[in-house]
C-alpha positions as CSV (number, residue, x, y, z in Angstrom):
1,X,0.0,0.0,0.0
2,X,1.4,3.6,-1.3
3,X,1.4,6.1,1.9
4,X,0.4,9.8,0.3
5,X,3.2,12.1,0.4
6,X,2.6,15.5,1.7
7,X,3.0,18.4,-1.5
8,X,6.7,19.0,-1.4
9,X,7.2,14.8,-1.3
10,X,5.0,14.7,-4.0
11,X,6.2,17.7,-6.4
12,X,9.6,16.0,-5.7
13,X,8.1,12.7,-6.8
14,X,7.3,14.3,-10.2
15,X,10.8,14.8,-11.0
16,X,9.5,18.0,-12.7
17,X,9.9,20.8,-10.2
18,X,13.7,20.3,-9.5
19,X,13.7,24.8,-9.5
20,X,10.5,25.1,-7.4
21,X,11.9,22.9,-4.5
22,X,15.7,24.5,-4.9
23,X,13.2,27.6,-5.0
24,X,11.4,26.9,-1.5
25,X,14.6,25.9,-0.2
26,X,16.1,29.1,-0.3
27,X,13.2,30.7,0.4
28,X,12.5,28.9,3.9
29,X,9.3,27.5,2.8
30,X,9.6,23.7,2.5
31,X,8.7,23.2,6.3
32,X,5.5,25.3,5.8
33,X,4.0,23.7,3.1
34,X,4.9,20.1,4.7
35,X,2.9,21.0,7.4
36,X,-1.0,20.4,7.8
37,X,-2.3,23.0,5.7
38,X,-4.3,22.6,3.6
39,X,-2.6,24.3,0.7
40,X,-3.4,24.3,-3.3
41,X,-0.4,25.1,-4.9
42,X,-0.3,26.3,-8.7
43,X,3.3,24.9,-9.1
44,X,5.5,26.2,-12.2
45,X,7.1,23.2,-13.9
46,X,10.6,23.4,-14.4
47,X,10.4,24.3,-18.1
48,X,8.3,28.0,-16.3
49,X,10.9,28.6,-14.6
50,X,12.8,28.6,-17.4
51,X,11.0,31.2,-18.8
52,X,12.5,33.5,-15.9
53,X,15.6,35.2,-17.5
54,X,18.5,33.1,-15.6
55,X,20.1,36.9,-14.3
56,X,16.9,37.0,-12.6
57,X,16.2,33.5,-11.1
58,X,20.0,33.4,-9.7
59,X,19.2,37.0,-7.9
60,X,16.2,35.6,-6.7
61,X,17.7,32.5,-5.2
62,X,20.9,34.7,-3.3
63,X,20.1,34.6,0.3
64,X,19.6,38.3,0.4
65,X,16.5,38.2,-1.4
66,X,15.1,35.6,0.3
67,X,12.0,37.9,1.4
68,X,11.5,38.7,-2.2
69,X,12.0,35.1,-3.4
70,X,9.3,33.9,-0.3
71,X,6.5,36.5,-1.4
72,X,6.8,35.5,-4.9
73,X,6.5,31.6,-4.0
74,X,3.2,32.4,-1.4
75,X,2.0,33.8,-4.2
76,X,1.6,30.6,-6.4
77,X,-0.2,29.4,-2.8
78,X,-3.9,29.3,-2.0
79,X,-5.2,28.6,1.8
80,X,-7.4,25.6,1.7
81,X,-7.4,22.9,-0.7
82,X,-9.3,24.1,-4.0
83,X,-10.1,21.3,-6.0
84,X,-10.3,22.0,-10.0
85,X,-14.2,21.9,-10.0
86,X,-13.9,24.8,-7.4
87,X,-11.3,26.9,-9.5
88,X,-13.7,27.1,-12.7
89,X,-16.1,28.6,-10.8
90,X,-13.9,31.0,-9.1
91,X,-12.9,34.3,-10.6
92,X,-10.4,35.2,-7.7
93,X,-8.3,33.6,-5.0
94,X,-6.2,35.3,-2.0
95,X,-2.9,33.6,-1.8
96,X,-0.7,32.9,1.5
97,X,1.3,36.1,-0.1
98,X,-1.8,38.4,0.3
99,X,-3.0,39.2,-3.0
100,X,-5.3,38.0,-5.3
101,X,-5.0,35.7,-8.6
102,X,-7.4,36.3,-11.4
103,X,-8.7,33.0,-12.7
104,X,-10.0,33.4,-16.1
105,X,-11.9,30.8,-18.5
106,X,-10.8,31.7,-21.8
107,X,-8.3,29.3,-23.9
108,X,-8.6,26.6,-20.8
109,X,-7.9,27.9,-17.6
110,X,-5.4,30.5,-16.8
111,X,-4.4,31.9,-13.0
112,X,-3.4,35.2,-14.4
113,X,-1.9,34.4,-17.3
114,X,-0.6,31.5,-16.6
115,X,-2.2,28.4,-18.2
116,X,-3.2,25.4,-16.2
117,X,-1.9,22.4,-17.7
118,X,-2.3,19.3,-14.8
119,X,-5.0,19.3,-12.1
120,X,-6.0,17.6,-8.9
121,X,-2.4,16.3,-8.0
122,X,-3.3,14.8,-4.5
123,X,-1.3,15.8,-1.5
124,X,-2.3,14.7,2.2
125,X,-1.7,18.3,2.9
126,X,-3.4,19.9,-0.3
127,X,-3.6,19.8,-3.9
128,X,-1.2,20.8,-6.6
129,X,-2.3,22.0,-10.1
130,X,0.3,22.5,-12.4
131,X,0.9,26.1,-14.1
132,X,3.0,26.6,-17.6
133,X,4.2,30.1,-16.1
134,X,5.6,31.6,-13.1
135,X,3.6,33.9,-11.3
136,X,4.9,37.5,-10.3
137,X,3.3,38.9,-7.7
138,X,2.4,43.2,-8.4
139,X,5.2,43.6,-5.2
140,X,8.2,42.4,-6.7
């Protein structure tokens, strides 16, 4: 029997998300969202990070902008565990960061303008649905 693996073992799992989890690393989030939650994460695959100019992602990850690096990553982070029946008929969720994400309809689902791509990736702590962007809080 397979024991569930909270949503950091689980993004690990997927061997897609090797820059988020170096991401939450240096940001000091991994023992936040292995805790209870529940969390819905809108995780940026590897290949959205790599739309992140690589000056920018290496400033990001320096351990002087670790603040900077945190809000962006509570930003891709919803309170509660959101399944993707719930997010279609949302038009707006508050993220851990504070601000809102703008979930739109048009051309498939898009947080901002980030497209969802995977849903409903169980977590014992949440639910991870998988985004082809990274999100940039208005803060940053």
């Amino acid at each position: 029997m397979q024991r569930k693996s909270d949503i950091v073992e689980t993004a690990l799992a997927a061997n897609n998300f090797s820059t988020l989890a170096t991401a939450l690393g240096a940001a000091g989030l991994i023992e936040t969202l292995k805790s209870e939650g529940p969390f819905t994460v809108f995780a940026p695959t590897d290949a959205a990070f790599a739309k992140v100019p690589q000056q920018t992602l290496d400033d990001l990850l320096q351990p002087e902008n670790k603040n900077k690096l945190a809000a962006i990553l509570t930003y891709h982070v919803v309170p509660g565990k959101v399944s993707s029946n719930e997010v279609i008929e949302m038009n707006s969720a508050t993220t851990l960061q504070g601000q809102e994400l703008n979930i739109s309809k048009q051309d498939g689902v898009k947080i901002n303008e980030a497209k969802v791509i995977v849903t409903d990736i169980e977590a014992t702590n949440g639910v991870i649905h998988i985004i082809d962007s990274v999100l940039m809080p208005a803060t940053t």
